[in-house]
N, C-alpha and C positions, 0 to 999 in steps of 0.2 A: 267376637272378633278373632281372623286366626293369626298366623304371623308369615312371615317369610325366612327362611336360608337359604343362602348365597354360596353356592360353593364353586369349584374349577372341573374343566376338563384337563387340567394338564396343556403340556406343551404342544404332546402329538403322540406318540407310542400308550396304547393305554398303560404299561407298566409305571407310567409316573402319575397318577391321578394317586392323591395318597388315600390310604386307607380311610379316615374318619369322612373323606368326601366319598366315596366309594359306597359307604353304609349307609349314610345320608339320603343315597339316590336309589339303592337297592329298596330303604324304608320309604322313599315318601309314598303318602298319597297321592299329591299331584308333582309330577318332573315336569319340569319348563325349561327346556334350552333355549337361548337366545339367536340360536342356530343348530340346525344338525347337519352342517358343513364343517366337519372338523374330524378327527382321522379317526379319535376314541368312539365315534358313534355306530360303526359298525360291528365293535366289541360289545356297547351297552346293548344292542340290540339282539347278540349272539346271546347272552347272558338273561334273554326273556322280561329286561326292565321295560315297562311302558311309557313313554315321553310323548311331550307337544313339543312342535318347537317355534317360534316364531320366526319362519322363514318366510311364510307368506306377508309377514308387516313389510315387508323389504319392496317388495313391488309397487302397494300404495303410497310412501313416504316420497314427497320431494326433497329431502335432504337427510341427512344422518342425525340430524338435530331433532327434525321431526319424529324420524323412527325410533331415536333412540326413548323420547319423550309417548310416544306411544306405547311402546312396549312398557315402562314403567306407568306409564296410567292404567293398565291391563292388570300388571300385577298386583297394585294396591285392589283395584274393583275385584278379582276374586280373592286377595285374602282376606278382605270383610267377611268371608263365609267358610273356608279353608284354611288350613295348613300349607305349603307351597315350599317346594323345591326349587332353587334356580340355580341352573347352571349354566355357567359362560368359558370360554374357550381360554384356555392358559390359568392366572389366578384371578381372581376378584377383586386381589388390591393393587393388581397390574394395569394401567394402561385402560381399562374398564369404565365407559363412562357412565354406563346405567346405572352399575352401583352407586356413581357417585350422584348419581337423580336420586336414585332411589333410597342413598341414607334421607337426603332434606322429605321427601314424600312420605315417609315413613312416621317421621319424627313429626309432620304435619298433621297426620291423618290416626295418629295414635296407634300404630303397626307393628308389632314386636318384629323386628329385623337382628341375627344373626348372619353372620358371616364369617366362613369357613376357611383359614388359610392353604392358600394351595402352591403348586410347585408354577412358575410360569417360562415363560420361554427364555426370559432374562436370566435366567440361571442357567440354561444350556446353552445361551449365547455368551457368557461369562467363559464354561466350561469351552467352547469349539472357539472362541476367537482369543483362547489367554488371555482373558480379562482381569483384571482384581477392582471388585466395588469397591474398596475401598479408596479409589483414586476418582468415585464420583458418577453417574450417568444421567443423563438428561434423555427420559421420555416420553414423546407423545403421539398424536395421533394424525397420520395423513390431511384430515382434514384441520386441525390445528394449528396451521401457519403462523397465526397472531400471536404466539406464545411463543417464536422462535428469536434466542435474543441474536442481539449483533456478532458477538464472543462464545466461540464456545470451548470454554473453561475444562469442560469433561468429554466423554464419548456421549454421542447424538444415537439414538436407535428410534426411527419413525415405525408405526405398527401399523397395519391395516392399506396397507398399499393394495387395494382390493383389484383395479385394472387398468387400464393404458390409459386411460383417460386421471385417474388420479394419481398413477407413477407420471406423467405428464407434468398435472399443477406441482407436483412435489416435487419435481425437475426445474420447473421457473423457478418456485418459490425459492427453493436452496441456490440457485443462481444470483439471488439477489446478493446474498455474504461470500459464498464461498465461489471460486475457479472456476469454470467450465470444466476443466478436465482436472481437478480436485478427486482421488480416491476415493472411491464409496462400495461397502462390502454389501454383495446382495446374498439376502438369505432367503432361501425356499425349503421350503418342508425342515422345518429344524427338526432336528430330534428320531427323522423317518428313517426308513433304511433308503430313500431316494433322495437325500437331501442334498442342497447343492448351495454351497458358502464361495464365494467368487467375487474376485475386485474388478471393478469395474470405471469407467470413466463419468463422472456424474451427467454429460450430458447423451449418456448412453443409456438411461436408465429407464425411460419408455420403449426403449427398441427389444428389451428383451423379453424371450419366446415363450416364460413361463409364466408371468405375472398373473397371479390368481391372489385369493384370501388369504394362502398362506405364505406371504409377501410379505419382508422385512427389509430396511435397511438400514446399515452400522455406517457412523460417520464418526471417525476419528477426531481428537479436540483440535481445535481451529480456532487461534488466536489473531483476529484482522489486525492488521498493524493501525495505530490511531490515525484516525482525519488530523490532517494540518491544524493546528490550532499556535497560535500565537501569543493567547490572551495570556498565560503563567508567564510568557518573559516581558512583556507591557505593564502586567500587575507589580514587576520585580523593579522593574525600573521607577515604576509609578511610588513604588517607596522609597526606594533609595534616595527620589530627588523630594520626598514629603518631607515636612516636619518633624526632626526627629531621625533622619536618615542618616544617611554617610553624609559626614562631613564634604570628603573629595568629591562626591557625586552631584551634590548641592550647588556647589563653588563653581562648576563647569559651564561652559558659551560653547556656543558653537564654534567661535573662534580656538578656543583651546584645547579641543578636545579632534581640531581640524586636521593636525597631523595623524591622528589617531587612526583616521579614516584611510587614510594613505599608506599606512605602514600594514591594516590590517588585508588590502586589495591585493598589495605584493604578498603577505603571506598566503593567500588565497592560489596567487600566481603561481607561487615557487610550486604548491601540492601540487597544483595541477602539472605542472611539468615534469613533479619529480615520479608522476603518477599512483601515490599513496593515497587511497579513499579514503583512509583512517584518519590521516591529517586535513584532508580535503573539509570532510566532514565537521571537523573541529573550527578549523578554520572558515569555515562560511557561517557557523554560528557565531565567531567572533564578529563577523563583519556584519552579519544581521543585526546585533546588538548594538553597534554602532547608528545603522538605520533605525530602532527601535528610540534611541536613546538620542538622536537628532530630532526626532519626531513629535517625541514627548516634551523638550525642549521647548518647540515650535506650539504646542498643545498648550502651554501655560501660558504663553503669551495671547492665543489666539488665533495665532497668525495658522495653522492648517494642524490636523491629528494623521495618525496613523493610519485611518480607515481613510483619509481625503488622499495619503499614500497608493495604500492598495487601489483604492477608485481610479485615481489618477492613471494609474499603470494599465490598469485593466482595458479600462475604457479606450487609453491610446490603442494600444495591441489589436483590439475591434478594430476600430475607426482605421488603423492603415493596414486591416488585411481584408479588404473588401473584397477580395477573391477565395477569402474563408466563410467569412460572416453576412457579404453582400451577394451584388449580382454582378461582381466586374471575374473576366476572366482574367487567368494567368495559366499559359500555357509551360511556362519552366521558372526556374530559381530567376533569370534575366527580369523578366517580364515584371516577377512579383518585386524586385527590390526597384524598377523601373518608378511602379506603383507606387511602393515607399515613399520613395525621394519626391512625387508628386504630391501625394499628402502632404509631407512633412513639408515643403515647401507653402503650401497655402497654409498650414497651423502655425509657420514661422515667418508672418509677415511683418515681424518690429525690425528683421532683420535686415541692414539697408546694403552690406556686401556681402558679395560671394563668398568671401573667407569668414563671415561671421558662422559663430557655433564650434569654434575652435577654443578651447578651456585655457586660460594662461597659465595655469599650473600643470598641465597636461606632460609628460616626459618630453623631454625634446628628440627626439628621432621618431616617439610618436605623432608628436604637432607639427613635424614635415612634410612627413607619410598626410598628414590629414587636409593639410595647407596645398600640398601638390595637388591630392587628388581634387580638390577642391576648383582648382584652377582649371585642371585639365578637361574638369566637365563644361568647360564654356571656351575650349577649344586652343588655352593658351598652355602649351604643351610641345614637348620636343616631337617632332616627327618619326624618326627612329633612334633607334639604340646607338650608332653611331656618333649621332651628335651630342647623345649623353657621353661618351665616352672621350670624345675631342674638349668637354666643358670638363670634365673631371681634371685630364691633365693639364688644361691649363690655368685651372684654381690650384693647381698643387703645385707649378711655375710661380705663382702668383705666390702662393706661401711660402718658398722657398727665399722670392726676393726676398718677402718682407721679414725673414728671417737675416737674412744679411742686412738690414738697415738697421737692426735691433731692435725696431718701434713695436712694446709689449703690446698698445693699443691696436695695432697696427697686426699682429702676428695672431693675433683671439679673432680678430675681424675677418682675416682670409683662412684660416683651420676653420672656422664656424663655415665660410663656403664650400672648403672640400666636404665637411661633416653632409654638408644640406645636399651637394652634390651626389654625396656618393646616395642618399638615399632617395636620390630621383634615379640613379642607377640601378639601387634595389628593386624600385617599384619597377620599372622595363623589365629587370628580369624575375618579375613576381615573387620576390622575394620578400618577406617581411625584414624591415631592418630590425624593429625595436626586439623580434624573436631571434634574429641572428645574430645580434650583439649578446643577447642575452644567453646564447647557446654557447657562444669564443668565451663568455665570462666562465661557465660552466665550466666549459673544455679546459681553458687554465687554471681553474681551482682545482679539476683535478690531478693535470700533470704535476702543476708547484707541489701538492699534497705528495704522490710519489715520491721528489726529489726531497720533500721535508721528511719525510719514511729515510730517506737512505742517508741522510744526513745525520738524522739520531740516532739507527743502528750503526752506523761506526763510530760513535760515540767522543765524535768533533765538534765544535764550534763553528759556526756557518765562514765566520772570517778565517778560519783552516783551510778551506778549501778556495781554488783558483775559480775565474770564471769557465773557463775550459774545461774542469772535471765538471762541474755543475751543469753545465750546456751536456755534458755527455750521460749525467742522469735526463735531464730533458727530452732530449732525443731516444733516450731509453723507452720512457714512460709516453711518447708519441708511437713508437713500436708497438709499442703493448692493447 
């Protein structure tokens, strides 16, 4: 029985082939390359060493699997009668998957197997891209896809990019996790005096001009941001209200917990207007938790879960955008909400008025806005702007009497008509009322702020000062 060693070619310059592989190959008997496609073999051959190489297995294999399996059946059948040299390209405990056939084969078939540590490409791709292992490397082999995880944690270096057709799949395959136009370092001839290290755009990476065997490429670590997952703050609630939970979390209705809902939309509101992402962000997880925690409520009684939530939502979104998901067209933004309100009206058949669908806790300058428009789509609506304007002043005649009569009941009644009027005013002139109330509130928080600034730096008492200087910081801080 003879045995087998496993030694390298090195990177590519024969100067890196170390010494104890060098003698190895000068001494065997039989040399077996796994190729003599590789830069040192025009050196071994200057130097009078005699090699086989299995280049010719390359032609009969339909896959790399096959070949590589081939080639280690080969080896065990002559060293039942030989000693045996083998050399592969770069190191042996690189990237190398005959070796790794070939320990199980060995150990099978009773084969004395040594193996030769050698220098490999990942050490001169360490040295040319400033690398330090010690922060980690992941890798493997072009044909290797199913071993590529979702995260990657370390630097990616795929080997064996052999030509267009597997720079190709190894362009889809990396497309599935990372960018399309995601960096990606292409290496050729590491180590040569030709070598060429260049960033490239990942979905560039079949187009280019040199892709041969000695094709590499470096993928920087790449951490996916996580899929949506919901289920950690459902689990959190899910205790809170168990057995054993928070007391206050336990004790909660929906009833009680109903303002909660409300305070959390406005906070929602304010970020987005103030336009801080950072609050934004905080704030919609507040209000999600509220949804989560309505939900779960609902889930102990039986009455609907969380997932009959999401279904719910989802399934409408389909259902009224048939010009996404169906076959109806929609030629603009008109058309498609035209659609909407067509839907939504045959799914909201309990409803027996036109102004049904309007919430009674709804703001009030919003539930005008919605009552108006509501009306106006069935044609009972002012004709122009003018006549919204003649109805304005003469609800503000109308308050004014009822100002002079003193009747409190009486004075809420007609100011509730200027209110509703002016925002049938708004809507003629497309103006949002509930966001232009809300922009004059703004606007005076921050003049009064101003004049409350200039009122503490001179070091007065608000009743110090007259109405007339105050009005002239006012006016100041409208300047400004």
């Amino acid at each position: 029985m003879g045995s087998i060693t496993v030694t390298g070619l090195g990177p590519g310059a024969f100067g890196l082939i170390t010494l104890d592989s060098w003698e190895r190959m000068q001494n065997a008997g039989t040399l077996l390359l796994r190729t003599a496609k590789h830069p040192t073999v025009p050196f071994i051959r200057e130097k009078g060493v005699v090699f086989e190489s299995y280049d010719s297995f390359y032609d009969g294999a339909d896959s790399f699997d096959e070949l590589y399996k081939a080639i280690v059946a080969d080896l065990v059948r002559r060293a039942e009668g030989e000693d045996i040299v083998y050399a592969v390209p770069g190191s042996p405990m690189v990237a190398e998957k005959t070796v790794v056939l070939l320990r199980k084969s060995c150990m099978e078939n009773g084969i004395k197997l040594e193996i030769i540590p050698g220098m490999s490409f990942v050490e001169l791709l360490y040295s040319k891209l400033g690398l330090d292992p010690i922060d980690g490397m992941t890798i493997i082999d072009a044909e290797d896809f199913d071993k590529l995880p979702i995260d990657m944690p370390t630097g990616l270096v795929i080997t064996q990019v052999y030509n267009e057709r597997i720079a190709s799949d190894t362009k889809l395959s990396l497309m599935e996790v990372f960018p399309d136009e995601y960096p990606v370092t292409y290496v050729h001839k590491l180590g040569m005096p030709d070598e060429s290290i260049r960033e490239i755009k990942l979905f560039e990476l079949d187009r280019q001009p040199d892709i041969d065997y000695l094709t590499s490429i470096y993928i920087s670590p790449f951490l996916r941001k996580k899929e949506f997952d919901i289920t950690p703050l459902k689990d959190i609630i899910h205790q809170l209200r168990s057995p054993g939970g928070c007391p206050w979390d336990i004790a909660q209705t929906h009833e009680s917990i109903r303002i909660n809902l409300l305070e959390e939309t406005y906070e929602v509101l304010e970020a987005i207007d103030i336009g801080d992402n950072t609050l934004l962000c905080e704030e919609l997880g507040d209000l999600l938790l509220q949804v989560v925690f309505h939900a779960r409520m609902a889930e102990e009684t039986g009455a609907f879960s969380m997932q009959d939530v999401v279904d719910g939502a989802t399934e409408k979104l389909i259902r009224r955008h048939p010009h996404i998901f169906g076959d109806v067209q929609a030629a603009d933004a008109g058309e498609a909400i035209l659609t909407w309100e067509a839907i939504k009206k045959q799914e909201k058949k309990e409803r027996k008025s036109v102004l049904d669908g309007v919430p009674s806790g709804i703001p009030a300058l919003m539930g005008a806005q919605k009552l108006q428009h509501k009306a106006a789509k069935v044609g009972f609506d002012w004709e122009k702007i003018d006549d919204v304007w003649t109805k304005f002043k003469e609800e503000i005649d109308e308050l004014k009497e009822a100002q002079r009569e003193g009747d409190a009941g009486h004075i809420q009644e007609e100011l509730g008509d200027v209110l509703f009027t002016a925002v049938n005013l708004a809507r003629f002139l497309q103006v949002d009322s509930e966001l232009a109330l809300l922009e004059c509130n703004r606007k005076f928080k921050a003049r009064f702020g101003f004049v409350e600034e200039q009122v503490k730096s001179a070091g007065k008492d608000w009743t110090e000062w007259s109405l007339e200087e105050l009005d002239n910081f006012w006016n100041k801080a409208k300047k400004l």
